[in-house]
C-alpha positions as CSV (number, residue, x, y, z in Angstrom):
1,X,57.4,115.8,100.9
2,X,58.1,112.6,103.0
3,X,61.1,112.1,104.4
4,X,63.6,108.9,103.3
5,X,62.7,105.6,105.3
6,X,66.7,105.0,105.8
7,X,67.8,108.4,108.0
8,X,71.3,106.3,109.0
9,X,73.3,103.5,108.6
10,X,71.0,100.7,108.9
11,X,72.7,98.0,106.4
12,X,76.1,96.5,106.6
13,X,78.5,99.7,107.0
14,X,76.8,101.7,109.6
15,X,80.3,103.2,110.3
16,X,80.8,105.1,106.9
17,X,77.3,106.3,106.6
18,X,77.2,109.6,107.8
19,X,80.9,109.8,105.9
20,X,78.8,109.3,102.5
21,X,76.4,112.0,103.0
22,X,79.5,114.4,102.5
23,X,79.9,113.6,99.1
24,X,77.9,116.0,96.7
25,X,78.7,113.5,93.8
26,X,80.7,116.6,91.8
27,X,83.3,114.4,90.3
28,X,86.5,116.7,90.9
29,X,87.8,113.6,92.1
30,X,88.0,111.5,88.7
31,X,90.8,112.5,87.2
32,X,93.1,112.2,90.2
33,X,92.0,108.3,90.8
34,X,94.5,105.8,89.3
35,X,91.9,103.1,88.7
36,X,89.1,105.6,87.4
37,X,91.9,106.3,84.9
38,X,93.1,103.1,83.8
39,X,89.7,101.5,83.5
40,X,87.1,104.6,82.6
41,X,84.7,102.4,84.7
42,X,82.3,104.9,87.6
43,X,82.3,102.0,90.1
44,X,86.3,102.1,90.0
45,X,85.9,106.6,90.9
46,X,85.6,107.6,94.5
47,X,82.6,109.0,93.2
48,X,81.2,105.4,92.5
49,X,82.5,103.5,95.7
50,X,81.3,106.3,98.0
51,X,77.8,105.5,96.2
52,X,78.4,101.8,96.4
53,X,79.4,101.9,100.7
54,X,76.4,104.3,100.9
55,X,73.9,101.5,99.1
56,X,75.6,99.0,101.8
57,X,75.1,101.5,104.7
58,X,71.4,101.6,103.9
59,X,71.1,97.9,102.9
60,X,70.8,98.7,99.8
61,X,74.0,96.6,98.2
62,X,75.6,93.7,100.0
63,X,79.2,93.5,100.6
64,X,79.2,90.9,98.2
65,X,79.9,91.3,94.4
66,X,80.7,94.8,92.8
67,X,81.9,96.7,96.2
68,X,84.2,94.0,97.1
69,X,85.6,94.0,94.1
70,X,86.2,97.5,93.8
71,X,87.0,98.1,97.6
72,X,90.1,95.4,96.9
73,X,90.8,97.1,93.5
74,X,91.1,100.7,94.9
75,X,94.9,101.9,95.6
76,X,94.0,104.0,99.0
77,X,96.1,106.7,97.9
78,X,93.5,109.4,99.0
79,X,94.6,111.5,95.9
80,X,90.6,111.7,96.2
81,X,90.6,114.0,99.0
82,X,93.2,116.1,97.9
83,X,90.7,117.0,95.0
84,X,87.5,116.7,97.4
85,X,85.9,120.5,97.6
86,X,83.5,118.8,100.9
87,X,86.3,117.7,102.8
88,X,85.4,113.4,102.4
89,X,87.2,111.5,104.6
90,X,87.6,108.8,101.9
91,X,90.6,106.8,103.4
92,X,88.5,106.5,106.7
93,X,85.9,104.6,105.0
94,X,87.6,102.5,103.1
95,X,89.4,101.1,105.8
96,X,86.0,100.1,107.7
97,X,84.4,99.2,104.6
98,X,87.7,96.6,104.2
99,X,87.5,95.9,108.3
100,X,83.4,95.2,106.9
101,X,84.2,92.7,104.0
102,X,86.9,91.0,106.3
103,X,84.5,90.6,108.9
104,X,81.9,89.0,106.3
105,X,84.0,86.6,104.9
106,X,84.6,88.7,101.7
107,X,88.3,88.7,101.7
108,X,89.2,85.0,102.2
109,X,91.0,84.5,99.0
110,X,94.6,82.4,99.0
111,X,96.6,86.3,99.0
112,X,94.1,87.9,101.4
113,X,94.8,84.7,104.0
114,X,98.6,84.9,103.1
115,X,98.4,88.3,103.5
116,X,96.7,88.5,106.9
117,X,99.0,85.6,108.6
118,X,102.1,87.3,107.2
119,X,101.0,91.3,108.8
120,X,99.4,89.5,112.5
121,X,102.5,87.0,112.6
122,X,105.5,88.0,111.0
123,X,105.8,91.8,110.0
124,X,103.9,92.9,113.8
125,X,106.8,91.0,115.8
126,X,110.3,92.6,115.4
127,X,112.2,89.7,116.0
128,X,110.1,87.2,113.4
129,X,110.7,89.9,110.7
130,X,114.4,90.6,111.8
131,X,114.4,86.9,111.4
132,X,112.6,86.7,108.1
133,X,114.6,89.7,106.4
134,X,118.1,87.9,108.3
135,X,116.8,84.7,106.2
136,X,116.1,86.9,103.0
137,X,119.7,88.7,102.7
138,X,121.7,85.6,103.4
139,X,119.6,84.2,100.5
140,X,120.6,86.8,98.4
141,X,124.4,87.0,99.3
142,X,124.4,83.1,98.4
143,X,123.2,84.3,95.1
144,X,120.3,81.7,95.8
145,X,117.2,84.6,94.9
146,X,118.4,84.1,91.2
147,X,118.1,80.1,91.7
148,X,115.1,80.5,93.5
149,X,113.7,83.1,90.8
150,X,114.3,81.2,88.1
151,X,111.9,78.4,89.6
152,X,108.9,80.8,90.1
153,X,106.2,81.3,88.0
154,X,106.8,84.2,85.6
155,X,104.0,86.5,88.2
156,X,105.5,85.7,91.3
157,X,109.2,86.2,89.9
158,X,108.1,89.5,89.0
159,X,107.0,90.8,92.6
160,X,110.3,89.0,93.9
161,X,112.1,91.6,91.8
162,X,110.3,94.4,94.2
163,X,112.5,93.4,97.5
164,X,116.2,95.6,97.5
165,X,119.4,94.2,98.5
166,X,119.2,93.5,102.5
167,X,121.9,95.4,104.4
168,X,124.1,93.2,106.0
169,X,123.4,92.4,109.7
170,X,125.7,95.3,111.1
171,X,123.7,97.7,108.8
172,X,120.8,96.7,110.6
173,X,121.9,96.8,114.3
174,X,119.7,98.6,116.5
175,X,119.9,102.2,116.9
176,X,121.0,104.0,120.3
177,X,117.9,104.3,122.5
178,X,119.2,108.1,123.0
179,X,121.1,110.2,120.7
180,X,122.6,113.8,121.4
181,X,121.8,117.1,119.9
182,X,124.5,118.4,118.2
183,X,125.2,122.6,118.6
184,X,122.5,125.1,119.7
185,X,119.9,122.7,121.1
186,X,115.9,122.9,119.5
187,X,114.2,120.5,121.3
188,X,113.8,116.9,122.0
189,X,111.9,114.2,119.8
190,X,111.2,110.0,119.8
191,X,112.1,108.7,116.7
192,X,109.6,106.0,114.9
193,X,111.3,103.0,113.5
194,X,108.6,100.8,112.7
195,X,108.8,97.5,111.3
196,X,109.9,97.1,107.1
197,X,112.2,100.4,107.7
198,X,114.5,99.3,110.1
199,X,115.2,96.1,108.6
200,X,115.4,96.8,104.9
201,X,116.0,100.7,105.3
202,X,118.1,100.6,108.3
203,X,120.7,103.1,106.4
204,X,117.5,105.3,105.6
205,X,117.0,105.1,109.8
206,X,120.2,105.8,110.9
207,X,120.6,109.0,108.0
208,X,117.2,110.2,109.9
209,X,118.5,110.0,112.9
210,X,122.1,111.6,112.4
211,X,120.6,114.8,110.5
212,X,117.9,115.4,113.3
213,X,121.1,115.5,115.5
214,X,123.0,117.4,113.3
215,X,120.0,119.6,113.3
216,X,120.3,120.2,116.9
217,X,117.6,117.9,118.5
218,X,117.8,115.4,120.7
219,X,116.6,111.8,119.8
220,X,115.2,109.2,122.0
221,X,114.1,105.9,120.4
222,X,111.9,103.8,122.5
223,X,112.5,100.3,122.4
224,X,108.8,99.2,123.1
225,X,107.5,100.8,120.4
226,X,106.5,98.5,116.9
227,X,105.0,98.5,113.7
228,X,102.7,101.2,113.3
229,X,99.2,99.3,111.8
230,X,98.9,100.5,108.6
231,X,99.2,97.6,106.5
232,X,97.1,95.8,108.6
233,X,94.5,98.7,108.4
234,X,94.9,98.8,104.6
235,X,93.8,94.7,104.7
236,X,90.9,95.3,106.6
237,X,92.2,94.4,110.0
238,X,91.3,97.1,112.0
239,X,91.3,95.4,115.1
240,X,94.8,94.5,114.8
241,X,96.0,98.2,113.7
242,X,94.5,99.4,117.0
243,X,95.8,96.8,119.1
244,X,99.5,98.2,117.5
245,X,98.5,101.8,117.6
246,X,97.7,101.3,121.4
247,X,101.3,99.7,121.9
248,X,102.8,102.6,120.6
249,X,100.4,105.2,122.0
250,X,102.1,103.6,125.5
251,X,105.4,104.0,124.0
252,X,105.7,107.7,123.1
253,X,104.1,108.5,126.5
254,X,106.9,107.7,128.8
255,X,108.8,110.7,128.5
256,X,108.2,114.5,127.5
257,X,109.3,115.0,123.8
258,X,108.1,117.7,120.9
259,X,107.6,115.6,118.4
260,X,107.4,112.3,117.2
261,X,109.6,111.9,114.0
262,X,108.7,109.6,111.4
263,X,110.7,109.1,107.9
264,X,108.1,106.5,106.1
265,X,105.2,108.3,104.9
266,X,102.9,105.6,105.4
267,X,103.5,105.3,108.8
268,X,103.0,108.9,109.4
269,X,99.6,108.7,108.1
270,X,98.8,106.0,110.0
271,X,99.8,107.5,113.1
272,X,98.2,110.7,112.2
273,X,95.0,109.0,112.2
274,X,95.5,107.5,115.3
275,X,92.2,109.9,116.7
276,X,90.2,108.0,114.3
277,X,91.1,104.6,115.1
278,X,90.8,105.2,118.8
279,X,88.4,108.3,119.3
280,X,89.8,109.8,122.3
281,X,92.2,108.1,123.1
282,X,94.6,108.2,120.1
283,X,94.9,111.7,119.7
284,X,98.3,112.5,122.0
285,X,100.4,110.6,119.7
286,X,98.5,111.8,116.2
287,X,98.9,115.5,117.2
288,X,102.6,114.9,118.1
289,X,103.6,113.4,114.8
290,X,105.6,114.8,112.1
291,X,107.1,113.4,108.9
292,X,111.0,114.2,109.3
293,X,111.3,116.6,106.1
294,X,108.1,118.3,108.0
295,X,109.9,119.0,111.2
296,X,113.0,120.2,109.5
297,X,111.1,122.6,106.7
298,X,109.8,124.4,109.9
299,X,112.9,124.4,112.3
300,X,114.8,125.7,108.6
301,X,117.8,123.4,108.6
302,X,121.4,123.9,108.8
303,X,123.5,125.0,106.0
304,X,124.7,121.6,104.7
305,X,128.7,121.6,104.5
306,X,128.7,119.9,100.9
307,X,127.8,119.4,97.7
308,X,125.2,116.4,96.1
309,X,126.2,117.2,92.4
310,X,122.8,115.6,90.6
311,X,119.9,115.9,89.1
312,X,117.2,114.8,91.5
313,X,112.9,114.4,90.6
314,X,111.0,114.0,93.6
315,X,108.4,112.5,93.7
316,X,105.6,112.7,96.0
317,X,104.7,109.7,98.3
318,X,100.8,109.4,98.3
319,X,100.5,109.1,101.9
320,X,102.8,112.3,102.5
321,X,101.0,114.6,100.1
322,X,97.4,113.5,99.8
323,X,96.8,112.1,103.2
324,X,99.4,114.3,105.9
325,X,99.3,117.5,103.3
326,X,103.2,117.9,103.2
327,X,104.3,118.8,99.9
328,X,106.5,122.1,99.7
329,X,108.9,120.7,102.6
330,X,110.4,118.0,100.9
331,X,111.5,120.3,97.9
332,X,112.3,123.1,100.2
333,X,114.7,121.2,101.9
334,X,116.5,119.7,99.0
335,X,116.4,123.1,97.1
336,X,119.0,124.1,99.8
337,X,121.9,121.4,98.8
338,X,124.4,123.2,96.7
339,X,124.9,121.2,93.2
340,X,121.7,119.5,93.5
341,X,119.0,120.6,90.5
342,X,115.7,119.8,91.5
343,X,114.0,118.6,88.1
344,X,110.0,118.7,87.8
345,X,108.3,116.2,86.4
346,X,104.3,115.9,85.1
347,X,102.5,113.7,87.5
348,X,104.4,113.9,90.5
349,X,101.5,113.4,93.1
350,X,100.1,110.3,91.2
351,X,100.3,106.6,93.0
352,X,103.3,104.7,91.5
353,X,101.2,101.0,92.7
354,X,102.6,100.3,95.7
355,X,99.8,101.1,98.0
356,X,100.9,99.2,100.7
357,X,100.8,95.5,99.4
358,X,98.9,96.3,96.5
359,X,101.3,95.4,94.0
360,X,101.4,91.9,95.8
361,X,97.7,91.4,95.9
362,X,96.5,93.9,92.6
363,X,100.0,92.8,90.5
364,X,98.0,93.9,86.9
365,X,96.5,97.3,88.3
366,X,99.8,98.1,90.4
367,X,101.8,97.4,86.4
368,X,99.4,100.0,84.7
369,X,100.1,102.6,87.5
370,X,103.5,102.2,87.5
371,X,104.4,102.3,83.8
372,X,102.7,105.9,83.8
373,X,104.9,107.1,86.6
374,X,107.8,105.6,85.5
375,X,106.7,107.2,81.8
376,X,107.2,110.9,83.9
377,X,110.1,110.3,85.9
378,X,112.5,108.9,82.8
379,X,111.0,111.8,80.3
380,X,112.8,114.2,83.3
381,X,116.0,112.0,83.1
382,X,116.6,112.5,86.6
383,X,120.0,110.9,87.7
384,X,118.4,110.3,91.4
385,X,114.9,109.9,92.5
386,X,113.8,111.3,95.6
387,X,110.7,109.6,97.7
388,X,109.9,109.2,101.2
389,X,107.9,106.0,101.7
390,X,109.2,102.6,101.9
391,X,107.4,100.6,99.2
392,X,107.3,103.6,96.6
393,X,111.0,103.3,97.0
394,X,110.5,99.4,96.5
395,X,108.4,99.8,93.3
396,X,109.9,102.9,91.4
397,X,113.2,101.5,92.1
398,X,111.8,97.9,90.4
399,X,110.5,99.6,87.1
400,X,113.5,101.8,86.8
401,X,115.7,98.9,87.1
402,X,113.1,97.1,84.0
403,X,113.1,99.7,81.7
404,X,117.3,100.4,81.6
405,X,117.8,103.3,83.6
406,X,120.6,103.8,85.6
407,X,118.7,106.3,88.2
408,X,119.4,105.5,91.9
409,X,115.9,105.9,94.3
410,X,117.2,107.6,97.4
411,X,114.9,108.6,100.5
412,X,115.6,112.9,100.8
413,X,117.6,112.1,104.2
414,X,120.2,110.5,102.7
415,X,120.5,113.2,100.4
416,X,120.0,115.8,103.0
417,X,122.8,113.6,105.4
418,X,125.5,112.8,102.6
419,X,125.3,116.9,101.9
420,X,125.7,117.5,105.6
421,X,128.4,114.4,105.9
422,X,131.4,116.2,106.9
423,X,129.8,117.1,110.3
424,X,131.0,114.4,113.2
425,X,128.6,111.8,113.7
426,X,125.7,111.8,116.2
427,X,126.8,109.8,119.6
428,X,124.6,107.7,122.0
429,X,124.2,109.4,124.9
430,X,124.4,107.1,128.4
């Protein structure tokens, strides 16, 4: 038998060939894919755009047509390799198949452009966004977003109603570059802040960082460190994402730490995957990262002092469950709050929409996702909804708000740091 003309990745993806060659086409993956299941189409499977990147590889399919459309229409929540039995590395390649299409000129639509100046020149500079989200929340203590909204076009008032209330600027003051352990000491950790966290989370932030004190570690929070890349990655920019990863690779090497501690699941994949992004070079920071419920499922964490009387569904953030594995620590953690019933619900490991800025640039895809979340989490009748990921928290708190429920989103820190509240607060150390 002759062997095939094509033995590697001759066409357009070179980078994701040998990545295609793991897939053995089973179809285990369909029915965890949000798009499969919304549209029934094979293209819209992993199954279909692993095919689709392979034809590019070999020059087979041009970047053109049918894989950029399904490249921009796919979520990236790697429920996919959950369900893989051959280990695909699915999120890898559909970041360089994106970096591929950007680089051909494939993504030059009005949102992709928008989208691309807004990541490079506003969300990567900390003091442009702590500009831009100072601008926001004065907008909305005015009461001028309801003006404002009223004036949009019906899609664009929509995706307006995704941004929370901004803290007020105190809120959002910068945290202590060191923090002290509190009791028995167990080690000493950096603390990630990121970029969209510590503006319109700051309260999320600072709960993070009292409870990791509370739980007797030490906290240093470097204050050259930035956004982490992933949303640039997500868009196709992987250039950018490395330049970012590299600023922060700099950052957590200054000092000797055990861990980095991260609380938005996003940017814990991100870093995670800093070895792929820059092949040796970015492993030291991925190996030292851990999500924050991670770290303190495996230290076991200190008997809270009080009670969080409620019924709580959590639910999983993609980029926690599917692409960092960490699923049991979340639960475990909130399992030990007295008063606090932990309520199942059917699809907790399915992609609410947010994907990043999906439910900016895919508004009609990110709807269909949601409403089947949303569909589980309100037949639980949770009173609080538990996440760990920055725009899950944006989006499930959005379509709760739509359809009448009065159910608060809260990431599990600040249920894990109201139950521990009684404790004296964590203190900068000089």
């Amino acid at each position: 038998m002759s062997e095939p003309v094509l033995r590697r990745g001759d066409g357009a993806l070179p980078a994701v060939y040998e990545g295609t060659l793991d897939c053995v086409h089973c179809g285990l993956c369909l029915s965890s894919c949000p798009t499969y299941l919304a549209t029934g189409r094979e293209s819209a499977s992993p199954r279909g755009r692993v095919y689709l990147m392979r034809g590019a590889a070999e020059g087979r399919v041009g970047l053109d047509g049918l894989l950029a459309e399904e490249a921009s229409l796919c979520l990236g929540c790697r429920a996919c390799e959950t369900a893989c039995p051959a280990g695909v590395r699915y999120g890898a390649m559909l970041e360089d198949t994106r970096a591929a299409l950007v680089a051909a000129g494939e993504r030059q639509g009005l949102a992709q452009r928008l989208e691309r100046f807004v990541l490079r020149h506003v969300v990567a500079h900390r003091a442009r966004l702590r500009a831009a989200i100072a601008l926001l929340g004065g907008v909305q203590r005015l009461g001028l977003d309801r003006v404002v909204g009223a004036l949009l076009p019906h899609r664009l008032r929509e995706r307006q109603q995704l941004l929370p209330r901004i803290p007020a600027a105190a809120e959002r003051a910068p945290l202590p570059e060191r923090v002290a352990a509190q009791g028995e000491p167990r080690g000493r950790v950096a603390f990630f802040t990121g970029c969209v966290m510590s503006e319109v989370f700051a309260p999320v932030q600072q709960a993070t960082v009292r409870l990791l004190a509370r739980n007797g570690f030490e906290v240093w929070i470097p204050r050259d460190q930035g956004c982490c890349g992933a949303l640039h990655a997500h868009a196709g920019d992987l250039d950018h994402a490395r330049t970012l990863t590299r600023r922060n690779l700099a950052a957590f090497s200054r000092e000797e730490i055990d861990a980095v501690v991260v609380d938005s699941a996003g940017c814990g994949a991100a870093m995670k995957d800093a070895g792929h992004w820059l092949p040796g070079e970015g492993e030291p920071l991925a190996t030292r990262v851990r999500d924050v419920c991670e770290l303190l499922a495996e230290v076991g964490l200190r008997a809270p002092v009080g009670a969080f009387p409620a019924r709580v569904c959590y639910d999983d953030p993609c980029h926690l469950v599917h692409a960092q594995g960490v699923a049991s620590a979340p639960r475990e953690l909130l399992a030990k709050v007295p008063g606090l019933e932990l309520v199942p619900h059917d699809d907790p490991d399915r992609c609410c929409g947010a994907a990043g800025t999906y439910n900016l640039t895919q508004p009609e895809m990110a709807e269909q996702v949601l409403a089947a979340k949303l569909d589980s989490l309100l037949a639980a009748d949770p009173q609080v909804v538990a996440t760990g990921n920055p725009g899950c928290m944006m989006q499930i708190a959005m379509g709760l708000a739509r359809r009448g429920s009065p159910a608060r989103v809260m990431h599990p820190v600040e249920i894990l740091d109201a139950a521990q509240g009684a404790a004296p607060a964590a203190g900068p150390v000089s």
